[in-house]
Structures are given as structure tokens and as C-alpha cells.
C-alpha positions as CSV (number, residue, x, y, z in Angstrom):
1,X,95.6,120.4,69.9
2,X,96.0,120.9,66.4
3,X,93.0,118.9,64.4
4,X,95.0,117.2,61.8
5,X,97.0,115.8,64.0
6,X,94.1,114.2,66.1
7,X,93.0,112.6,62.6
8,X,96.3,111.4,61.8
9,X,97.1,109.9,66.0
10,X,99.6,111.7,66.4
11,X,97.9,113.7,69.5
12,X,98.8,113.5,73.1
13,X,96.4,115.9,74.3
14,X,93.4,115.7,73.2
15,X,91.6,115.7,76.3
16,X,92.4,119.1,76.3
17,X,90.0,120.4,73.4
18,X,87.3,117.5,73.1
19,X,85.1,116.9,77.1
20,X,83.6,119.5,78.9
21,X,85.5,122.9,79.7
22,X,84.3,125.0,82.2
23,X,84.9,128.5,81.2
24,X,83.8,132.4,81.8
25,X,80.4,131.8,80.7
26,X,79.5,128.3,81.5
27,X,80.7,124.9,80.0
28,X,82.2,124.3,76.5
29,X,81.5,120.8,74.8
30,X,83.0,119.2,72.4
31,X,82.6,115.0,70.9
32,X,84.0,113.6,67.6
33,X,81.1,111.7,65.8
34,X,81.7,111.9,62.3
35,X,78.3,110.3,61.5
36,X,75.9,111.6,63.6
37,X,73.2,113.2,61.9
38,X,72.3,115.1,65.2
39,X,74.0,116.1,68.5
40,X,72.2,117.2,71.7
41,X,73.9,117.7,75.6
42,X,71.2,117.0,78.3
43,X,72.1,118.0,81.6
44,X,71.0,119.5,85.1
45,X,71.3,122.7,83.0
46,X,68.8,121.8,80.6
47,X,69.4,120.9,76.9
48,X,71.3,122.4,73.7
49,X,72.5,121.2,70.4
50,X,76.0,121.1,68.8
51,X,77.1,122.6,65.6
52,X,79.2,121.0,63.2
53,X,81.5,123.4,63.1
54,X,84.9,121.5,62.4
55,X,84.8,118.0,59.9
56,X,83.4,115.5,62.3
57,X,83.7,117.8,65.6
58,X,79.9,119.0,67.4
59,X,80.8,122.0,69.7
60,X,78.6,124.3,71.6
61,X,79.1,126.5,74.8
62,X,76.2,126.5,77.3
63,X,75.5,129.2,79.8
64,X,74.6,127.8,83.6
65,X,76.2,124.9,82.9
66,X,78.7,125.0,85.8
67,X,80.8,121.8,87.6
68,X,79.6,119.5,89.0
69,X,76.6,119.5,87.0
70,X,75.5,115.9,84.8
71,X,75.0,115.7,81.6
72,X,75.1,113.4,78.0
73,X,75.2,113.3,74.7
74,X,71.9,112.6,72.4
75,X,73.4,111.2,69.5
76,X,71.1,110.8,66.8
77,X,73.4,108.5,64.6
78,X,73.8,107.0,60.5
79,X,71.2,104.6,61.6
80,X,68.8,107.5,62.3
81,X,68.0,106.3,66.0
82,X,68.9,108.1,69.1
83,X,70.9,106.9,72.0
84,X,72.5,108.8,74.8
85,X,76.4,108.4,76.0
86,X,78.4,109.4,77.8
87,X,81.1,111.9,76.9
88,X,84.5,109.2,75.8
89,X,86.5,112.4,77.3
90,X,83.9,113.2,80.1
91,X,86.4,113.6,83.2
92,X,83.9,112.2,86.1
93,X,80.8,110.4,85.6
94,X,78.0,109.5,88.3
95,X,77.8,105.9,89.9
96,X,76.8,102.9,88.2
97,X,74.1,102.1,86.5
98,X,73.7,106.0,86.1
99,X,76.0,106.6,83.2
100,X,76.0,110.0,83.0
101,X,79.1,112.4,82.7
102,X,79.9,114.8,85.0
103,X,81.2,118.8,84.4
104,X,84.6,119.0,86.3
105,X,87.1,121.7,86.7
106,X,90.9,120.2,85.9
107,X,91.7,118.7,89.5
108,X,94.5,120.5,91.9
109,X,96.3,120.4,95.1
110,X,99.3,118.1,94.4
111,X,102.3,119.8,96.5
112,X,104.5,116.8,95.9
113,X,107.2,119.0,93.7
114,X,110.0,117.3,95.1
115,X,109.0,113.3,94.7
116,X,108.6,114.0,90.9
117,X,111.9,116.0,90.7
118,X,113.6,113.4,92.3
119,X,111.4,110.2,90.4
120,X,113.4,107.3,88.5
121,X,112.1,104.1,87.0
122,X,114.1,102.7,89.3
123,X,116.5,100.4,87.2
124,X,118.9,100.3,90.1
125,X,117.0,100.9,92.7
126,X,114.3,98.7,94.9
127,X,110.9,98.2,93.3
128,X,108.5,96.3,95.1
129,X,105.1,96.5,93.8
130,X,102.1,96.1,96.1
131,X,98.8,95.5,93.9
132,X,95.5,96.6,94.9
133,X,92.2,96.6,93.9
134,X,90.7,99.8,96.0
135,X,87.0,98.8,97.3
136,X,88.0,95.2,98.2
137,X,91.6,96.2,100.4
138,X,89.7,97.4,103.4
139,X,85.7,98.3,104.0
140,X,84.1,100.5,106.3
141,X,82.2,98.3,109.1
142,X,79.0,98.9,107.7
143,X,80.5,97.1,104.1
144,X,80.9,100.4,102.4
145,X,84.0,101.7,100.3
146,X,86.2,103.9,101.6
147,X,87.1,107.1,99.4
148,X,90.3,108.5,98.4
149,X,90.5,111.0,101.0
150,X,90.3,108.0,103.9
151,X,92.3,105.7,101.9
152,X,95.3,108.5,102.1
153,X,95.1,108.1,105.6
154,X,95.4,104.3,105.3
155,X,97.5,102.9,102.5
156,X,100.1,104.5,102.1
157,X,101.9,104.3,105.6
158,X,100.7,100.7,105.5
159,X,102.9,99.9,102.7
160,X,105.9,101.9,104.0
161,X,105.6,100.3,107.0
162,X,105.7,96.6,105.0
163,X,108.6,97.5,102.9
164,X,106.8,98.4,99.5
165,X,107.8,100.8,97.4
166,X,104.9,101.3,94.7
167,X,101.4,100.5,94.5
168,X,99.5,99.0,91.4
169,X,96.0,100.3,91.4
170,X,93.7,98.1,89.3
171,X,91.7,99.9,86.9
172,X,90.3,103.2,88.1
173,X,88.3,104.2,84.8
174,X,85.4,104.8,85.3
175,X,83.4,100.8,84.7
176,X,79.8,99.9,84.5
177,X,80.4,96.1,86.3
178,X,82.0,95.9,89.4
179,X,82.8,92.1,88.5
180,X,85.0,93.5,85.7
181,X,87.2,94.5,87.9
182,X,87.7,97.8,86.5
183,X,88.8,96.4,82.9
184,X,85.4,97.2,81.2
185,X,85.4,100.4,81.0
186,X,83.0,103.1,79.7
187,X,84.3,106.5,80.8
188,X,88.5,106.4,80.2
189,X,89.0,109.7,81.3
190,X,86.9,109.2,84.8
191,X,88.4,107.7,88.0
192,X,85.4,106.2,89.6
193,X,83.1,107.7,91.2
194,X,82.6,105.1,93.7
195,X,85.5,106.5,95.9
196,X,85.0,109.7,95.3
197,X,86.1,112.7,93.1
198,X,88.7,113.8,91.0
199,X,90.4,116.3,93.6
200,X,89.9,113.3,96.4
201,X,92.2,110.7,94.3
202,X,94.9,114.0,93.5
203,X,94.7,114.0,97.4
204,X,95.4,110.2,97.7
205,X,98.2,110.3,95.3
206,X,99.8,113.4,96.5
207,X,99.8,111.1,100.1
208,X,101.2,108.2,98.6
209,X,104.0,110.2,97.0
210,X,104.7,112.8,100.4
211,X,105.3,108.9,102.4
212,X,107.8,107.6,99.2
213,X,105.4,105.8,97.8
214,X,105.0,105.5,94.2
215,X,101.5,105.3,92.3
216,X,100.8,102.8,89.3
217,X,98.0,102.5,87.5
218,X,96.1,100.2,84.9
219,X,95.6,100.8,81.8
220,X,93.1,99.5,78.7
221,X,94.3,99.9,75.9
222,X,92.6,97.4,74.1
223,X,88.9,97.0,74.4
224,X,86.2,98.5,76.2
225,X,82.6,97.8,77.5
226,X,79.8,97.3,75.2
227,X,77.1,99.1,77.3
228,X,75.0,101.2,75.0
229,X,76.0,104.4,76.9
230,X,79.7,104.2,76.3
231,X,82.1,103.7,73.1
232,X,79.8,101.3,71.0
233,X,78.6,102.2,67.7
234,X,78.7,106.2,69.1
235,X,77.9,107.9,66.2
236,X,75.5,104.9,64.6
237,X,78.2,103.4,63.2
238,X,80.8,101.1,64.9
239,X,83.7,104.1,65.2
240,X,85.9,103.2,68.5
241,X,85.3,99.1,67.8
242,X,86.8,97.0,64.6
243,X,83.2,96.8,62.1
244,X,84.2,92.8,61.7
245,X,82.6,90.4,64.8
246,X,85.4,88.1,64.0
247,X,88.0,91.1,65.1
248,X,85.4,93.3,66.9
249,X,84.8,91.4,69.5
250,X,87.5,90.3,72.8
251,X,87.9,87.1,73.9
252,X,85.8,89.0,77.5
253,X,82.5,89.5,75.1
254,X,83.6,93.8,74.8
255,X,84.7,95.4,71.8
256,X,88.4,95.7,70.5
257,X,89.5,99.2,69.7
258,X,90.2,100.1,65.9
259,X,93.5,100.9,66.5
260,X,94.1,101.4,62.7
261,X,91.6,104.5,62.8
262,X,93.8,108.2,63.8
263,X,91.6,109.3,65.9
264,X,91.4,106.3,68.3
265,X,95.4,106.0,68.1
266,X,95.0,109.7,69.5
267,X,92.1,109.1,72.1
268,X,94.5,106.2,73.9
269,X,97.9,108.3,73.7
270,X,95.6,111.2,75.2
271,X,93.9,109.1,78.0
272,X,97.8,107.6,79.2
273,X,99.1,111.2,79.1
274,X,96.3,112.4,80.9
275,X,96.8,110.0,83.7
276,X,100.4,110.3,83.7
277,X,100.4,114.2,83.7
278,X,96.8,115.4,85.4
279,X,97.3,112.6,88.2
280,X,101.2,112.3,88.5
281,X,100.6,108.3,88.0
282,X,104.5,107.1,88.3
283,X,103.8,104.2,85.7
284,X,101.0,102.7,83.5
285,X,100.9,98.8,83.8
286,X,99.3,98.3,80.1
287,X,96.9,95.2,80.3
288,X,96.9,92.2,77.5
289,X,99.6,93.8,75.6
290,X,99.5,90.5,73.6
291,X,96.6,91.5,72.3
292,X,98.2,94.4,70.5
293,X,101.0,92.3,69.2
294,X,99.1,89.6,67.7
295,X,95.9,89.2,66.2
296,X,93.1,88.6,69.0
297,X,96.5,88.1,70.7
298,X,97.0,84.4,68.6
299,X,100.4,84.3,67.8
300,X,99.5,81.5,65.0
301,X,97.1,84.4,63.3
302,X,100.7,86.4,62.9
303,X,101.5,89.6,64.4
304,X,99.0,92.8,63.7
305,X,100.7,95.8,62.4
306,X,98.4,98.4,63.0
307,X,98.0,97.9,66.6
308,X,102.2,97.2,66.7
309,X,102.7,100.6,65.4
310,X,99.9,101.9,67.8
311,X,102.1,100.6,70.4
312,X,104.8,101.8,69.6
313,X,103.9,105.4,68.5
314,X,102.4,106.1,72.1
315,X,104.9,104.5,74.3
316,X,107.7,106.5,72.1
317,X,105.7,109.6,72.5
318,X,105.0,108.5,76.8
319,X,108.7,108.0,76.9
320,X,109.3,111.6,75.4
321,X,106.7,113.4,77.6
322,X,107.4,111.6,80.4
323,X,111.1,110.4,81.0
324,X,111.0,109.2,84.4
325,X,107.5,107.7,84.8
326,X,107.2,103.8,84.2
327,X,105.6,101.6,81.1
328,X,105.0,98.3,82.0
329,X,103.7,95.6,79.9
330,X,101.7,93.0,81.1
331,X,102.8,90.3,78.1
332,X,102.4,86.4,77.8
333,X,104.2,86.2,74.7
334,X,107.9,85.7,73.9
335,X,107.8,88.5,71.2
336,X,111.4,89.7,71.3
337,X,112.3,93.4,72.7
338,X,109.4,94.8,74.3
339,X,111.3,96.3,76.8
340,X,114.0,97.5,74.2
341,X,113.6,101.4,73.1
342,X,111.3,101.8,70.1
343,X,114.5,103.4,67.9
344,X,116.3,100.2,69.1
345,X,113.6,98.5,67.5
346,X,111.5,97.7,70.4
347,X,108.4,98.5,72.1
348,X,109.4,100.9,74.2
349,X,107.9,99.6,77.6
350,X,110.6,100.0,80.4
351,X,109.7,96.5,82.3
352,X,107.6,93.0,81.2
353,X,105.8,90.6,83.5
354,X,107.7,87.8,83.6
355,X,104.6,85.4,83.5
356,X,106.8,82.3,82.7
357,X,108.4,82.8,85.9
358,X,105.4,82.5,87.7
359,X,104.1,79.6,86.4
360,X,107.3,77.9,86.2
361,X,107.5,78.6,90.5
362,X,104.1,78.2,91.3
363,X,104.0,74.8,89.5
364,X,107.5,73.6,91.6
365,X,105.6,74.4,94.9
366,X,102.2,72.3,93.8
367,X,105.0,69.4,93.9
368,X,105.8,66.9,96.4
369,X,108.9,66.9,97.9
370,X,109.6,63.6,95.5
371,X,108.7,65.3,92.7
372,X,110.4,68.1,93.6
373,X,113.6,66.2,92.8
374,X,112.9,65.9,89.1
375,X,111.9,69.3,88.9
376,X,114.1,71.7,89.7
377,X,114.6,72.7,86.2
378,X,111.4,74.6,86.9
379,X,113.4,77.2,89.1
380,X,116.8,77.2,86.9
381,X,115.2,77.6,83.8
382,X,113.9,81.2,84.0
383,X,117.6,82.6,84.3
384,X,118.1,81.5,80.9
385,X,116.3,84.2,79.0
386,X,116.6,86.7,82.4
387,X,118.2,89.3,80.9
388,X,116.2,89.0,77.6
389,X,114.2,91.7,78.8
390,X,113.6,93.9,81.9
391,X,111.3,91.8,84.0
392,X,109.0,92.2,86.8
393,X,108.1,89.2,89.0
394,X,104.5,89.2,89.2
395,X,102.2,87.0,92.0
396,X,99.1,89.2,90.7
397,X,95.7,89.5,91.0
398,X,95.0,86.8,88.3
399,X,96.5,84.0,90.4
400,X,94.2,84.4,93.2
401,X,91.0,84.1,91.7
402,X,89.0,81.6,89.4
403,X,89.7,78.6,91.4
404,X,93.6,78.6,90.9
405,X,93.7,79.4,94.9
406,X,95.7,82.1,96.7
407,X,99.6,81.9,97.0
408,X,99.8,80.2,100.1
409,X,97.0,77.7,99.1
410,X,99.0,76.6,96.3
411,X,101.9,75.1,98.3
412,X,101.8,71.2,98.4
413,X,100.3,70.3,102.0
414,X,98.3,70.9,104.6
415,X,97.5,74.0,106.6
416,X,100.4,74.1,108.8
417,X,103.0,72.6,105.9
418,X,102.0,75.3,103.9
419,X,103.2,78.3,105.9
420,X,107.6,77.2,105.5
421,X,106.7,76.8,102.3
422,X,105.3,80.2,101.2
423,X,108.5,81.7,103.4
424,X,110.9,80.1,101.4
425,X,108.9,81.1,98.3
426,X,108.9,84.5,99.2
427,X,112.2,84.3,100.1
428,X,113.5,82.9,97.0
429,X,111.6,85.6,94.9
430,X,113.1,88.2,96.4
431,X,116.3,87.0,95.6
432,X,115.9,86.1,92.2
433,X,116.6,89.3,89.4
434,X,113.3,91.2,88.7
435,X,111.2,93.5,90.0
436,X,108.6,91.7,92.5
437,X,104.9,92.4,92.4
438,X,102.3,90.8,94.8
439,X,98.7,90.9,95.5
440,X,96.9,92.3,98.5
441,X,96.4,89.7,101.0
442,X,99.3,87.5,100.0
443,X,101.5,89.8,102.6
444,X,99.5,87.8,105.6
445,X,98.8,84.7,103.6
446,X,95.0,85.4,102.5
447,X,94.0,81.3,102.2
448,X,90.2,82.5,100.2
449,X,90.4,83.3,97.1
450,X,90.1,87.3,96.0
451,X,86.2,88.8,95.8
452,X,86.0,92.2,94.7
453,X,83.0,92.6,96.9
454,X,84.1,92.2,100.2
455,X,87.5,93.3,102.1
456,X,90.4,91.1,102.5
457,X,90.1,89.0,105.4
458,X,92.2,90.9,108.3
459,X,90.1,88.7,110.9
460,X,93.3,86.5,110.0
461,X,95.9,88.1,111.7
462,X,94.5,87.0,114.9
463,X,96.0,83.5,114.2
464,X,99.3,82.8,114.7
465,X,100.3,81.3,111.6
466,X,99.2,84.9,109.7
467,X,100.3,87.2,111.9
468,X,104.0,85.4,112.0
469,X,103.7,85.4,108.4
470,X,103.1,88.7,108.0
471,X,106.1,89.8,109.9
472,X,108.3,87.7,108.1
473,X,107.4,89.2,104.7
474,X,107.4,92.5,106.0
475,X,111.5,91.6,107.9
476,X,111.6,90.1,104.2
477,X,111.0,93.3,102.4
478,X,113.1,95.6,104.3
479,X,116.1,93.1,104.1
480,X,115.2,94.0,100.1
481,X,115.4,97.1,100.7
482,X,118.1,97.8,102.6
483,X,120.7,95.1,101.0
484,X,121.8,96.6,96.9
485,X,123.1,93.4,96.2
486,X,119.2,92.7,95.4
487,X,118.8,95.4,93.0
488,X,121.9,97.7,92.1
489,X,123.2,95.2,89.1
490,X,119.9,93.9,88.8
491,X,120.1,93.2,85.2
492,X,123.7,93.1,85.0
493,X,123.9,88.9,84.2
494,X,127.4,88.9,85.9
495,X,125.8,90.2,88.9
496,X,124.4,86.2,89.5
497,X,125.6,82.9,90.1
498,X,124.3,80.0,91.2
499,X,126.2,78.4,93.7
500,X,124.5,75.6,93.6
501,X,122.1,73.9,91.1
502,X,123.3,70.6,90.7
503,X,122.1,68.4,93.1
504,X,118.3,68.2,92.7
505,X,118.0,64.9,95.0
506,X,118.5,67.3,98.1
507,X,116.1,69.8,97.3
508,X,118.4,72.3,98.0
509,X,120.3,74.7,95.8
510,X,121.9,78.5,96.3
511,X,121.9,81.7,94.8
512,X,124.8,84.6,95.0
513,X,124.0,88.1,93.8
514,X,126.7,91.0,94.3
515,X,125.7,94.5,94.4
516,X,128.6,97.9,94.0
517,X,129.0,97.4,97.4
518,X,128.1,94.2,99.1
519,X,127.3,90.5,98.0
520,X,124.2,88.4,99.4
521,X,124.2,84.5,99.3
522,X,120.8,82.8,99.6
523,X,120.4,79.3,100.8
524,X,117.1,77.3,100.3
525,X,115.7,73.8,101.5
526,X,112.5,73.1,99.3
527,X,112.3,69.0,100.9
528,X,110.2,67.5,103.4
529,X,112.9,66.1,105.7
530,X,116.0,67.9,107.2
531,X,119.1,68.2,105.1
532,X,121.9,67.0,108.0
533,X,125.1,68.1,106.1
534,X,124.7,70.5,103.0
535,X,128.3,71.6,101.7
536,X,128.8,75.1,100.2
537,X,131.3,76.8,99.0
538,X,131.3,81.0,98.8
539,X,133.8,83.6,97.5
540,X,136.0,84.9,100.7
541,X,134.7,86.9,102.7
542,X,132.8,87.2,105.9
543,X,129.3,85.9,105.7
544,X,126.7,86.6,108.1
545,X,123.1,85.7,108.2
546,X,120.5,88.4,107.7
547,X,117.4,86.2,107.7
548,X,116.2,82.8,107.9
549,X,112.8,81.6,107.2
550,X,112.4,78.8,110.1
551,X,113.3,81.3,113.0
552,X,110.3,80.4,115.9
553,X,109.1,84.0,115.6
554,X,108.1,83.2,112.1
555,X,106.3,80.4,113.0
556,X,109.5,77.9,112.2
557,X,111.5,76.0,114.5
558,X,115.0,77.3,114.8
559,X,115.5,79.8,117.8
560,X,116.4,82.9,116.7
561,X,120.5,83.5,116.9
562,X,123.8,85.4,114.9
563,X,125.7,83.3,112.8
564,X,128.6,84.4,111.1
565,X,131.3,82.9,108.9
566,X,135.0,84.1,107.9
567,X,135.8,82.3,104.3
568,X,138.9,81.4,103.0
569,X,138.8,81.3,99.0
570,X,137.6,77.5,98.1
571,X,136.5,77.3,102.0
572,X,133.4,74.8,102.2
573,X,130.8,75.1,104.9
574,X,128.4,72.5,106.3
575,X,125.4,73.5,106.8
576,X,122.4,71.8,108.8
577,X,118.6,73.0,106.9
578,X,115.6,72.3,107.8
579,X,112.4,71.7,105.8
580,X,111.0,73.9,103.4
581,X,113.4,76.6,105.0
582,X,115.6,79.2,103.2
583,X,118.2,81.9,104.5
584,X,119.6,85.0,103.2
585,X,123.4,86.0,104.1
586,X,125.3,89.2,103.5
587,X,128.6,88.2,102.3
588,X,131.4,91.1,102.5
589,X,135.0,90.7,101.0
């Protein structure tokens, strides 16, 4: 790492001269803290001070100080008072509320040489995103986490054997609050120490990635936790957080990065390239990327140029350092090209969360099946700006928490209504162009709402209802999978049509997407009574049903059987739907 260009953020590596380095003789450290007066390591090894010896840079190497052992900084600051931190490059720190830093040798035993030779971001292929927050998927009987090393074992062949194709880890930074979720964080550079060690998540990864799985992680890049160990005011003065209160400060209470400053430009480009490279991460899902296009993410207080141009400086030099991994921008704004290459004037992210679509859906399946008539304008509109950007369809962790009720809970209904519904739902998402992304739980139709302190509840699947359902998501997924009409043209706008979207007082409508090879037709019932004598007309061809939503061993009531069609061009068929039922066909020429 050359110095200047840490000042000027135009660093990617970082990491790789400030921390601790074990070496020959014992551990090197080195902090930026341009205004400390004073800079002592503690640690297991005793105690030392740093010497100034670059502008703004303490170093010092300390014999017996070896990995594994804790340590942190005693920063004597502008202010004159001293207050111990954490090292903001420390690469393991011990478990809350101990926020100490811990000396550890760069992590190894990946052996998964031929899923990275072989990785794409998967524009034409199947991405289905499985989101998970680690200590609250699955506990140990005694209500204890499982590590990385037994979550290897676990998760990944789970989601193979469910049809997923990634998982979205939320935030594994090291964070003080486990009601934060992970978004709080205090050590950037740590994965938390509460499922175990740096060489035990390499060992979950590598797993994930030898079972096809790919590995996405969360990323911060705009505030952090205001814990007096961490980031805030390290040096005495405020120099990772804006000086101003009315900027300073997030709309979550924590402190907003200066993105303006070099340095911290440099510290965030270093801590995504260290994830993306140290861990083999396949993709960064960057949180509250509105935040970093408008002020306090306020499109009314205009767009903020310094943290634009933050942006797009690290995702240009992500993009460069690492062609084939995935930038992903979660983004509740309608700022124009943030999926569009940085030299095409974009952002540079490869894929956006389509939140509109989400609401727009969630709010048609709160409705009656009356009001569903008026409303299906909530389902068509979304293909108007589809191919705006490169979207991903997101059911996420936010939509399962804060009262707003799980996925399944949303559906207008009682207990047993509900169940059709969230098949058709499902159903209809996977149809519709985008990448799909859901939240742990939803795959067996969790009905309480997300804790991060206790598992998901499994006990579930030993009712009917949640054990059909989750065998119908999972038949649902493969049929993804398997069928390219879902995904091979997936942003090609001529790859759609809707058959049918203009006859709202049936509740019914249908969707055709053709693939290179193959076509798919989807058929969907979102009313209350059944639909006697619904005509539709297909392309030629020879149609045959794949899947239908209201088969008995879903839980539905239409025996299971074949059903195939040969097409004439302008041929009409009749069909006879259920309620709240929807079924997907392949349709060859």
C-alpha cells in the first residue's frame, strides 16, 4: 500500500499495512490517528507504545506478541483523555461486551479453485437467494449458536436440496448488539466471534462453494456503532464520523461515515476487497445505499456528491479487482442507473432490490378478493420500469419483523386461506423477471415474526399445512431451476408478455416468458371463488403443465394428474381454476 494513496482513497488494500501482522519476531501494529497525542497496545503480551513514524501513522513491532493473543489501543487523544479501542483493521475481536481485538494469522484452507474459475454474476443464469441471519437459522438444543465449522455441515446441503443457489449472510462484522442485527458494527474487518474464528467461516465458505452454493455477504458502508471502543471520536477528534450532529448522526442513533475524508474512502474500499478476496465472498449486498445518494438519504435535501463519488470510486475499483463477484445495492430510491457501469455513467452495482415490487405485491395479497379486482394494477405496474435496471426480487429480512408479520401472515384470511395464497405468490414471483431473494423461514411458511435470539421454528413442519408448503416451494425452486425460460433472457424485455392483463373482475391474468430454448406460460387465480371457464390463448406449440399450486399434495384440492395441450396458432383454451391457485406450463414450439 503506498501512503499517499491511502490519504487520497484511492487504496484497496489497506488492510494489508494498517492491523496487526504476525511476523518473525512477534506482531507488527499499525493505526491511523492523526490526532492522538499518545499511542499504547495493551495486550496478553503486556504493553508498548507506537512511534509516529509516518504523518498520522503509530507503528511498533512487539516481541511475544503471537496469534491469538488480545489486545487494544490506548489512545490518548486532542482532547487529552485516554480511551481504549479497538483496532478499525483488527481481523478478530473477542465476544461482546469484551471489545478487544484479537492477533490473527491471514486465514487459509479454501481448496475451492475450481467454483471461482468457473464463477459468473449469473445474468443468464438462475439466482435464487436464500437470506440468513446465522445464530437465529438453527440452535443447538441447549439454545447455543452453532459455529461455522457445524454450520458447513448443515446449510449448505439444505439449500441445494431446496433449490437455492446463493446465500445472503446478514452482517458478519464483528457488532457490539445482537439486536442490531449485525448492522452496528465496531470491528469491520472481524467476522464474529460468536461462531467462531476466522479459519472456521474460510471452512464454511469453502463448503458452501464445493456443494454450488454461492456466498453473499452484507455490507456497511455507511455508519457504524457509537460504542466508545470502536470508530467514535478515535483519535479525540470525531475522524471516521461527519463533526456536524445534524449529518453525524443516522437516522439508527450511530454515526455516519465522512465519506469526504481519503482515508475513510480507503478504509471501506479496503474492508469490501478484503471480504471479497480473503473470504472468496461471491457478492456484497451494500445496505442503505440511499443513504449514500442523498443526504441522510432525503431525496428533497438533494443528492450528496462526496459520498456519490465514494460510491462510485469503490464499486469501479470492486468491479476491476473482482470481475465475476456480485455488487448488489439495497436502494429505495428511483435514482436512475445504479446498476449501469460507472463509465456508462452509473453506479456500478450489477443488481438493485426491487423494493417497489415488493410492496406493490405484498399490498395486492393484504386485499380481499373484491378489492383485488380494482387492484391489479399493483401487479402490472412493476413491468413498466422492469428493465430500468437489473433487479432482484427481495421478500427480506425487513418484511418479517416490526410488526409488518411474516410472508404468509400477510395474505388476506384465515389460517387455512392463507396457505393457496402464499403458493400462488410464490409462484407468481418466480415467474416474474428478477432475481428472487427470500428470508429464512418463509421456505415452510414461518407464521411468528423473525427474533434474532431464538431459532426459526422447525417444530412447524410437523403440521401439515408447513410441511406441504415446504415441498411445494422447494418443487417450485427446482422447476426455476431447471426451466431457462425463467432466467436465460431475463432482462431481455422481448423475453415477456403478458397474456393476459385485461380482465381484473376475474382475478385471473397470465404471464409468458421464452427462454433460447423453451417457453413457460404461467396461469394465476388470485379470487375467492372458482373461475368455471377462463379462455386463453398461447403461441403454438405443445403446452404441458409442470406445476400447479392446488395439487392435494400441496395441501390444495386438485388430485395430482398430466395435462397437456397441442396449440394451433390463435387456438383458445378453457380452463377451469380454482381459488387462489396458479400453474406453470412449459410451452414448446
Amino acid at each position: 500500500m503506498e501512503l499517499q494513496d491511502f490519504y487520497t482513497g484511492h487504496t484497496f488494500d489497506a488492510y494489508e499495512f494498517f492491523g496487526a501482522h504476525p511476523t518473525e519476531n512477534g506482531t507488527r501494529f499499525a493505526v491511523w490517528a492523526p490526532a492522538a497525542r499518545c499511542v499504547r497496545v495493551e495486550g496478553d503480551f503486556g504493553r508498548a507504545d507506537l512511534s509516529q513514524t509516518r504523518s498520522a501513522v503509530w507503528e511498533v513491532e512487539v516481541s511475544g506478541a503471537v496469534p491469538g493473543m488480545a489486545y487494544q489501543y490506548q489512545i490518548t487523544g486532542a482532547d487529552g483523555g485516554t480511551v481504549a479501542h479497538c483496532d478499525p483493521y483488527g481481523f478478530a475481536m473477542t465476544l461482546r461486551p469484551d471489545g478487544r481485538s484479537i492477533i490473527t494469522a491471514p486465514p487459509t484452507g479454501f481448496t475451492d479453485g475450481e467454483w471461482m474459475a468457473r464463477r459468473t454474476k449469473g445474468f443468464d443464469r438462475p439466482l435464487n437467494i436464500y437470506e440468513v441471519h446465522v445464530g437465529s437459522w438453527k440452535r443447538k438444543p441447549d439454545g447455543s449458536w452453532y459455529s461455522y465449522t457445524e454450520l458447513a455441515e448443515q446449510l449448505p446441503a439444505y439449500c441445494k436440496e431446496n433449490g437455492y443457489t446463493h446465500i445472503e449472510l446478514m452482517p458478519l462484522a464483528e457488532h457490539p448488539f445482537d439486536g442490531s442485527w449485525g448492522y452496528q458494527i465496531t470491528g469491520f474487518y472481524a467476522p464474529t466471534s460468536r461462531y467462531g474464528t476466522p479459519d472456521q467461516l474460510v471452512q464454511f465458505i469453502n463448503a458452501c462453494h464445493l456443494q454450488g452454493i454461492g456466498v453473499i455477504l452484507d455490507f456497511v458502508p455507511v455508519h457504524f456503532a457509537v460504542d466508545d471502543y470502536g470508530l467514535k471520536t478515535f483519535d479525540g477528534t470525531p475522524l471516521y464520523e461527519y463533526p456536524a450532529a445534524a449529518v453525524g448522526q443516522s437516522e439508527w442513533g450511530s454515526c455516519n461515515f465522512m465519506h469526504s475524508r481519503g482515508e475513510i474512502r480507503s478504509f471501506l474500499q479496503s474492508c469490501a476487497d478484503y471480504w471479497l478476496r480473503v473470504f472468496h465472498a461471491d457478492g456484497l449486498r451494500m445496505d442503505a445505499v440511499s443513504r449514500l445518494i442523498f443526504w441522510q438519504g432525503d431525496p428533497a435535501r438533494g443528492v450528496n456528491g462526496s459520498t456519490l463519488e465514494f460510491l462510485k470510486g469503490m464499486n469501479r475499483g470492486l468491479q476491476q479487482r473482482h470481475p465475476t463477484a456480485i455488487l448488489i445495492a439495497e436502494d429505495s430510491s428511483n435514482y436512475p442507473k445504479v446498476t449501469a457501469p460507472v463509465e456508462y455513467g452509473g453506479l456500478g452495482f450489477d443488481y438493485k432490490w426491487d423494493l417497489g415490487w415488493m410492496n406493490d405485491t405484498l399490498d395486492y395479497f393484504k386485499k380481499t378478493s373484491e378489492e383485488r379486482k380494482e387492484n391489479l394494477g399493483r401487479l402490472t405496474f412493476s413491468m413498466l420500469y422492469a428493465w430500468n435496471e437489473h433487479y432482484i426480487l427481495p421478500f427480506s429480512h425487513d418484511e418479517n419483523v416490526h410488526g409488518k408479520a411474516t410472508i404468509v401472515q400477510k395474505m388476506y384470511g384465515d389460517y387455512e386461506g392463507k396457505f393457496p395464497q402464499a403458493r400462488a405468490l410464490y409462484l407468481y414471483m418466480m415467474v416474474h423477471p428478477g432475481k428472487k431473494l427470500d428470508f429464512m423461514g418463509n421456505e415452510f411458511a414461518q407464521l411468528r415474526e423473525w427474533d434474532e435470539g431464538r431459532e426459526q421454528d422447525w417444530m412447524v413442519l410437523a403440521y401439515p399445512n408447513h410441511d406441504a408448503f415446504r415441498h411445494f416451494r422447494q418443487a417450485l425452486h427446482h422447476a426455476y431451476l431447471h426451466n431457462e425460460a425463467l432466467w436465460s433472457r431475463e432482462y431481455d424485455p422481448e423475453a415477456f408478455r403478458w397474456l393476459d392483463c385485461d380482465h381484473p373482475e376475474s382475478n385471473a391474468c397470465a404471464i409468458l416468458r421464452q427462454g433460447q430454448q423453451s417457453s413457460v406460460v404461467a396461469v394465476f387465480h388470485f379470487g375467492d371463488e372458482p373461475l368455471q371457464d377462463y379462455p386463453l390463448t398461447v403461441p403454438a406449440g405443445q403446452l404441458t403443465l409442470l406445476l400447479d399450486s392446488d395439487w392435494q399434495c400441496w395441501g390444495g384440492t386438485t388430485p395430482w394428474g398430466k395435462e397437456s395441450y397441442t396449440l394451433a396458432q390463435g387456438e383458445t383454451i378453457h380452463l377451469q381454476l380454482p381459488p387462489y391457485s396458479a400453474r406453470l406450463y412449459r410451452l414448446d414450439s
